[in-house]
C-alpha positions as CSV (number, residue, x, y, z in Angstrom):
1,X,50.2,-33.5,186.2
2,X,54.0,-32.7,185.7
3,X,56.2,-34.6,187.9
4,X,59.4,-31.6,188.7
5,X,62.7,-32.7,187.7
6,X,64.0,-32.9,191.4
7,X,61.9,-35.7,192.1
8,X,62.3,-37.7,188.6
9,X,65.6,-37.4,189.1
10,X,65.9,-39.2,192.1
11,X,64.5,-42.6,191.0
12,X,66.7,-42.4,187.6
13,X,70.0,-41.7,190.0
14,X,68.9,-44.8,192.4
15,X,68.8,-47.2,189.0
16,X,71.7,-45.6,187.7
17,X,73.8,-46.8,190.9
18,X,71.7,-50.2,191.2
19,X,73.2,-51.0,187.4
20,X,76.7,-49.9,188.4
21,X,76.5,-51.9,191.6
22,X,75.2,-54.9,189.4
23,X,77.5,-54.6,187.0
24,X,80.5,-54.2,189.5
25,X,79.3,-56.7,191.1
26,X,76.9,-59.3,189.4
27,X,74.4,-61.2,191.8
28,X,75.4,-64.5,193.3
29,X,79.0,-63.8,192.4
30,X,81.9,-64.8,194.5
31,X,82.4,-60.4,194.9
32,X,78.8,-60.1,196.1
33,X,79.7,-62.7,198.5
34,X,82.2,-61.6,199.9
35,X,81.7,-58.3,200.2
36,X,78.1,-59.7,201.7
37,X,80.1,-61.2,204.0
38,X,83.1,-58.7,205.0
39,X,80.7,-55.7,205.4
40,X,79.4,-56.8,208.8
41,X,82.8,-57.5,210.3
42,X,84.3,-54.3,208.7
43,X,81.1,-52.0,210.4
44,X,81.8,-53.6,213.9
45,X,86.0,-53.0,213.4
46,X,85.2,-49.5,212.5
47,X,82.3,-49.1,215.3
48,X,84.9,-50.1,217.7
49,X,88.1,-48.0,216.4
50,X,85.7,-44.5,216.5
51,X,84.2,-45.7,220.0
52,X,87.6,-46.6,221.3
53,X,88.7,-43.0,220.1
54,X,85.5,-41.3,221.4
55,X,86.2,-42.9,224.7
56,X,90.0,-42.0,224.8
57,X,90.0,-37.9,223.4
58,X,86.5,-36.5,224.9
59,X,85.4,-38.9,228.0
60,X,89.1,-38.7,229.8
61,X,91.9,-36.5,230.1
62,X,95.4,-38.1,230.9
63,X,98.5,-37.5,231.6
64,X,101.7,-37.4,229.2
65,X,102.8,-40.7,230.7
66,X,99.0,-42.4,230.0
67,X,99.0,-41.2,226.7
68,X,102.4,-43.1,225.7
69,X,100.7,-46.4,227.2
70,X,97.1,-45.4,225.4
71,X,99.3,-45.0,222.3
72,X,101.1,-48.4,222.6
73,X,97.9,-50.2,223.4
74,X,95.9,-48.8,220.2
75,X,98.2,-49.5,217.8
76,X,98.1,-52.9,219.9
77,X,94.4,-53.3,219.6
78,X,94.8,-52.2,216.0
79,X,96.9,-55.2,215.0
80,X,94.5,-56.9,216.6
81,X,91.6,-55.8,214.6
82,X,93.6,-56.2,211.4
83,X,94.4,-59.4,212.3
84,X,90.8,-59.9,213.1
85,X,89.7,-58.4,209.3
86,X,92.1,-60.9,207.7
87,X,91.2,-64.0,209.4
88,X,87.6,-63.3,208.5
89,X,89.0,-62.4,204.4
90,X,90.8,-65.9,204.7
91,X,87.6,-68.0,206.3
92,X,85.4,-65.7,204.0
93,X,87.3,-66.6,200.5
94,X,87.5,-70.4,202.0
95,X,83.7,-70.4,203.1
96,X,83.2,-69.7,199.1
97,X,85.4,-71.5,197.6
98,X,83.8,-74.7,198.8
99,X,81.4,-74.9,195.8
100,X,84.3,-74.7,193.6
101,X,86.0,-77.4,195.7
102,X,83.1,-79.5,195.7
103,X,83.0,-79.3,191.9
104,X,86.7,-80.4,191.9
105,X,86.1,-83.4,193.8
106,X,83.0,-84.1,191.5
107,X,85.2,-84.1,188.3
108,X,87.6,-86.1,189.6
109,X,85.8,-89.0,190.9
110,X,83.7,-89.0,187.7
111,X,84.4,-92.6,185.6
112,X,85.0,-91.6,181.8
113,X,82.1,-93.5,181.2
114,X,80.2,-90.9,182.9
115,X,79.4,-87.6,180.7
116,X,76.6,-86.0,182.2
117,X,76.3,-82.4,183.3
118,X,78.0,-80.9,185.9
119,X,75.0,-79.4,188.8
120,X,75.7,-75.9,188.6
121,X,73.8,-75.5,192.3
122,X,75.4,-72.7,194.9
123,X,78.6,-72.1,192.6
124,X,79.4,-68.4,191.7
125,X,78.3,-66.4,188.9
126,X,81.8,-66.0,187.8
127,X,82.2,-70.1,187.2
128,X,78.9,-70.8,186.0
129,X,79.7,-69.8,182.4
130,X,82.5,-72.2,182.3
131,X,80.5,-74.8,183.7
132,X,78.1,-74.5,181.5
133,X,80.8,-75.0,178.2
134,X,81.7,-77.8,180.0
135,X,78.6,-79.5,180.0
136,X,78.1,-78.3,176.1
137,X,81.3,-80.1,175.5
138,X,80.2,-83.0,177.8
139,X,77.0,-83.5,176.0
140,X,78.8,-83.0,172.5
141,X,81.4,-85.5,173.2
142,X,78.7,-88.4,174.8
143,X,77.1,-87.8,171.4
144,X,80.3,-88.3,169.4
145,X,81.2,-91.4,171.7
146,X,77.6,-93.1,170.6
147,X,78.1,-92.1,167.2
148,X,81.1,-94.3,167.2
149,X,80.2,-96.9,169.4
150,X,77.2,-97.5,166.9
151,X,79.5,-97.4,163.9
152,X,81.6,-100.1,165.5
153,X,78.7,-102.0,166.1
154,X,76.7,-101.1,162.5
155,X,80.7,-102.1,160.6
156,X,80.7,-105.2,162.5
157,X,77.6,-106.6,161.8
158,X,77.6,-105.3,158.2
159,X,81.5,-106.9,157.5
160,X,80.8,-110.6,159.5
161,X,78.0,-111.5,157.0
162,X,80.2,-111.3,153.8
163,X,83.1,-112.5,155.3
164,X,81.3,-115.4,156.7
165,X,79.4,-116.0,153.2
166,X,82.9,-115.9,151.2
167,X,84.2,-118.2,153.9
168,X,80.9,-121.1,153.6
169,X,81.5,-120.8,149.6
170,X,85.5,-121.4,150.0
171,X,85.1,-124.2,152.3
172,X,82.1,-125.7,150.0
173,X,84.4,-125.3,146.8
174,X,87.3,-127.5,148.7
175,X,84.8,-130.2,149.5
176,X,85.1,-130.7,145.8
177,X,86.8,-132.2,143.3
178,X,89.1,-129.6,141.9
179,X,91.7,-129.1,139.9
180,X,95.4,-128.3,141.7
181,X,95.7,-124.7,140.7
182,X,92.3,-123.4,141.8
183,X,92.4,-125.7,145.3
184,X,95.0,-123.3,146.0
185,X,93.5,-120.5,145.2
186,X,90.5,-121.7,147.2
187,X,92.9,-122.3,150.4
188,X,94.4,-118.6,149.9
189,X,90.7,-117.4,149.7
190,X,89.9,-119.2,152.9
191,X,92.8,-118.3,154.9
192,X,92.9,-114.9,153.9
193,X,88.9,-115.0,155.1
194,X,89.7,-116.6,158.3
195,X,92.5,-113.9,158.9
196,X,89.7,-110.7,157.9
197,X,87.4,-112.4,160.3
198,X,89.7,-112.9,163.2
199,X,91.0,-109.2,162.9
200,X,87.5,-108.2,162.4
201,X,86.7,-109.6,166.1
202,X,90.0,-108.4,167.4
203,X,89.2,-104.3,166.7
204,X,85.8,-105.0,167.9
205,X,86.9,-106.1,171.6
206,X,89.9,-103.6,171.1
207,X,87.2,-100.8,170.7
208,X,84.8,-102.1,173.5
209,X,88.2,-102.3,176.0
210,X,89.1,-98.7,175.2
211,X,85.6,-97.5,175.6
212,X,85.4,-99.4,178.7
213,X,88.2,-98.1,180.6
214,X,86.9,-98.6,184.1
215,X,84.1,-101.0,183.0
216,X,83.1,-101.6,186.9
217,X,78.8,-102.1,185.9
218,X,79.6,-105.2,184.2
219,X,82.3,-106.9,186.8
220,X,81.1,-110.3,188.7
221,X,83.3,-111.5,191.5
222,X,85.4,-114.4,189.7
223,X,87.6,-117.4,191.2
224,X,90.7,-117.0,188.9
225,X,91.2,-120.6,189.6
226,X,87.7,-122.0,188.2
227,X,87.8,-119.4,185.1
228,X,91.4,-120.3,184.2
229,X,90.1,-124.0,184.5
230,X,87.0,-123.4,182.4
231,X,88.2,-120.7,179.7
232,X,91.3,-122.8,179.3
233,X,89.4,-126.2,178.4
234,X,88.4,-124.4,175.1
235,X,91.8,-124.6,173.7
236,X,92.9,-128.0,174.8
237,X,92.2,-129.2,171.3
238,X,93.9,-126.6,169.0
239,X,96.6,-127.3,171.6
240,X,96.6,-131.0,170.6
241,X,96.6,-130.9,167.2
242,X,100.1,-128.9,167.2
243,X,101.2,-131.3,169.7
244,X,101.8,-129.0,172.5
245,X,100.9,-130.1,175.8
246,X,98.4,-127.3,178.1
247,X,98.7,-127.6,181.4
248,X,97.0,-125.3,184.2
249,X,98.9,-124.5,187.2
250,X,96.6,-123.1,190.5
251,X,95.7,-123.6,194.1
252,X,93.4,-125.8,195.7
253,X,91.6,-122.6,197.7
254,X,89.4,-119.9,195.4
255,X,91.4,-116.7,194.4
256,X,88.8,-114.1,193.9
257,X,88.9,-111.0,191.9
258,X,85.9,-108.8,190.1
259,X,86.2,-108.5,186.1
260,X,84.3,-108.7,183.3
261,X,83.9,-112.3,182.2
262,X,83.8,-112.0,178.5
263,X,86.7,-109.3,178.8
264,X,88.8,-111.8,180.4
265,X,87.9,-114.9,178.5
266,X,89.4,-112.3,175.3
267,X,92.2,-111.8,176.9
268,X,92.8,-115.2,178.0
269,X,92.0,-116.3,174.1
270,X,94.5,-114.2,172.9
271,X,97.3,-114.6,175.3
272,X,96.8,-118.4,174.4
273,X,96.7,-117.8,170.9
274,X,99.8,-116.3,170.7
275,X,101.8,-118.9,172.7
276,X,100.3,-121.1,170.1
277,X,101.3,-119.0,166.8
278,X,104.9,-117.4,168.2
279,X,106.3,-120.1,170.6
280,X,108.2,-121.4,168.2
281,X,109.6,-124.8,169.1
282,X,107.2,-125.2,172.6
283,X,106.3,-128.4,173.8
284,X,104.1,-127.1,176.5
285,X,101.5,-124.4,177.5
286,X,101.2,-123.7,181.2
287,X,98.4,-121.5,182.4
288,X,99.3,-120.2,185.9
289,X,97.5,-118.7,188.8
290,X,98.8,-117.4,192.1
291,X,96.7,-116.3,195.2
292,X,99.3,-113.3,196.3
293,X,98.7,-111.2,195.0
294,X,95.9,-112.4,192.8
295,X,97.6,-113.0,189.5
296,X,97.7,-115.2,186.1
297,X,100.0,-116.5,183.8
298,X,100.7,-117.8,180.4
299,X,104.2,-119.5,180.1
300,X,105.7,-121.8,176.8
301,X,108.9,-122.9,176.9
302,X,109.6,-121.7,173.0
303,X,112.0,-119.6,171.5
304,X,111.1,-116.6,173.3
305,X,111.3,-113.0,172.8
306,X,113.6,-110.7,171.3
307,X,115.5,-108.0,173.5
308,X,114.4,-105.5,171.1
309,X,110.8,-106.2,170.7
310,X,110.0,-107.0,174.6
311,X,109.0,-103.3,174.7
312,X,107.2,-102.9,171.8
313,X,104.9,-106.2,171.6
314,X,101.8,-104.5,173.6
315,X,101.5,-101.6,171.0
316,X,98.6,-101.7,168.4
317,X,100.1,-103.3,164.9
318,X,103.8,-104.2,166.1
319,X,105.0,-107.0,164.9
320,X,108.3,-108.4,165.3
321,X,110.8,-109.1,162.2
322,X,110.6,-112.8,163.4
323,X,107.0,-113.3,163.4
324,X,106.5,-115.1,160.5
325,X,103.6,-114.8,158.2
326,X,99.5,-114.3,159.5
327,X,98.4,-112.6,162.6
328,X,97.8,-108.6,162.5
329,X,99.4,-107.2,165.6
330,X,96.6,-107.0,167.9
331,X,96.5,-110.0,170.2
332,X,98.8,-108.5,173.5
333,X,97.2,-105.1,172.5
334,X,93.9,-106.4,173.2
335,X,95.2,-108.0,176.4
336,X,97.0,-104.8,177.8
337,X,93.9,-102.7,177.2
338,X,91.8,-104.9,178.9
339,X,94.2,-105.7,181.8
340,X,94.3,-102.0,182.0
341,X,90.3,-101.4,182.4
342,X,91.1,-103.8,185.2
343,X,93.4,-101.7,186.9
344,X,95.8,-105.1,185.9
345,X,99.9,-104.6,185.8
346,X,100.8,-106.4,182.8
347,X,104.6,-107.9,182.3
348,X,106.3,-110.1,179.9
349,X,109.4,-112.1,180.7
350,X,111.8,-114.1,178.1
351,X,115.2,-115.5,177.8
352,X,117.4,-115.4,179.6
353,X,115.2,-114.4,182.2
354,X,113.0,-116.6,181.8
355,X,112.7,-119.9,179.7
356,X,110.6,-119.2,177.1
357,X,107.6,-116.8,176.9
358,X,105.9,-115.5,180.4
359,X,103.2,-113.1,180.3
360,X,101.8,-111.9,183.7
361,X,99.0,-110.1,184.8
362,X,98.8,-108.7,188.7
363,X,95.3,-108.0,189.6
364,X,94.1,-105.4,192.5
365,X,91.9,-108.2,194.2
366,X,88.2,-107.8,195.1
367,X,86.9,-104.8,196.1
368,X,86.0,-104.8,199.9
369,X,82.1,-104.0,200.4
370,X,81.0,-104.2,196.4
371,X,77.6,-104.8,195.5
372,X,78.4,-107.8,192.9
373,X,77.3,-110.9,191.5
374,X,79.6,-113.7,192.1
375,X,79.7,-116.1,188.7
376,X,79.0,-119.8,189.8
């Protein structure tokens, strides 16, 4: 049976039309939306403007004098309805953008540590594609962070057990009897070891403290007081044996903060060791804590600190003209990266300001209703 082209045709025109709408406006697109939305209000705004008219040019006839006023009050009830038209565009284009918002809001309270896909539920058809490169990139840069963080790990391990081989057999050849020359060399080899290792431990925390920028799934609610006491016993006898008395400074009642334990004990370690390498001419150590806001110290009374390099010693590497020889240029770059995953200020005071040496740290204080562990 032969279908006559007046009735094929009509199907044909009805998908030709559907594509164009489609295509002019994709489905669940912010367009389709709105326009989903608008129609209503525009039907009932034209519904009443042709019954008003109706009502005013067949159903009564005025006067001259009645038509002025019906003239003044339509374009009066027109503004009206314009006004009308655009408050519903404004609350419609609002109404919608509220995905868009919530997405906002969802990017910006994300941690860096966090790099999983954005939900692409309820948001328009014009942002999904964009959303959807930004989760490719999200899930290409998690992979390139794990890449790296197993590298780190993979160089450390594979570096620590030659280095600590070379340094047994260094120490084992200066239990010996040997002659001046090579007992020299040996005591090169082994400080030279001891420096590889140290620097070697040094990028390692450096790495973890950039990764960990806001490392709040390993924080336990600390005393500052108790730490300071206990971390700070560790180094009372490299502190003897350069005759420098350590002292610790803090109150009798608990100042409490949330860190990372073995963050802090690092930066502790290294604020420490570098009292101990650059206070040139210090007699005394004093490890300080203050309730008010919760804060610690490390003060010498040595030479101090250049003008010129009071600015630069926190940078990866720097090391002052004065410095002497060892060390690498890591130690207060280690301490202002983890200060900073702490949400810490860091400052450092020296002469004339200050006596000495003082570095600072200002921490925000616990967090009011967090789920931690307090260390005991």
């Amino acid at each position: 049976m032969t279908v006559p082209p007046e009735f094929s045709a009509g199907p044909r025109a009805r998908r030709a039309v559907s594509g164009l709408v489609e295509r002019l406006v994709p489905r669940d697109s912010l367009a389709r939306r709105l326009v989903r939305r608008l129609l209503p209000a525009f039907f009932i705004l034209v519904a009443i403007d042709l019954l008003a008219t109706w009502f005013m040019t067949g159903v009564i006839r005025p006067q001259p004098w009645l038509l002025r006023d019906l003239f003044w009050t339509m374009m009066l009830t027109q503004g009206l309805l314009v006004a009308l038209f655009v408050w519903v565009l404004i609350s419609g284009i609002r109404s919608e953008l509220a995905s868009i918002n919530r997405l906002a809001d969802d990017i910006r309270q994300r941690s860096i540590e966090d790099l999983q896909p954005l939900d692409l539920a309820g948001l328009p058809a014009e942002i999904a594609p964009l959303v959807l490169h930004f989760n490719d990139l999200l899930v290409r840069l998690d992979d390139s962070v794990q890449a790296q963080r197993r590298f780190i790990g993979h160089a450390a391990h594979q570096l620590r057990t030659p280095l600590a081989g070379l340094k047994v057999e260094s120490e084992l050849m200066l239990g010996q009897e040997l002659p001046e020359d090579i007992r020299q060399r040996a005591v090169r080899i082994k400080c030279v070891t001891d420096h590889m290792i140290r620097m070697g431990q040094q990028l390692l925390v450096l790495a973890r403290a950039e990764h960990a920028v806001r490392p709040r799934d390993s924080f336990m609610r600390l005393d500052l007081c108790e730490w300071m006491r206990q971390a700070g016993a560790e180094w009372l006898s490299r502190a003897h044996e350069q005759s420098i008395d350590l002292q610790l400074a803090a109150p009798e009642a608990a100042v409490w903060v949330d860190g990372d334990p073995v963050l802090l004990g690092e930066l502790l370690g290294n604020l420490i060791d570098n009292a101990l390498r650059y206070g040139l001419g210090a007699r005394r150590i004093v490890l300080r804590v203050m309730a008010n806001p919760p804060s610690i110290a490390v003060e010498d009374d040595g030479a101090g600190i250049r003008n010129e390099d009071l600015d630069r010693v926190f940078e990866a590497f720097y090391r002052a003209a004065d410095a002497g020889q060892g060390g690498s240029g890591l130690g207060l770059a280690i301490v202002r990266e983890i200060a900073r995953a702490h949400g810490a200020w860091w400052k450092v005071a020296s002469r004339p300001a200050f006596p000495g040496t003082r570095v600072s740290l200002v921490f925000p204080g616990p967090r009011l209703g967090a789920c931690l562990t307090r260390a005991e």
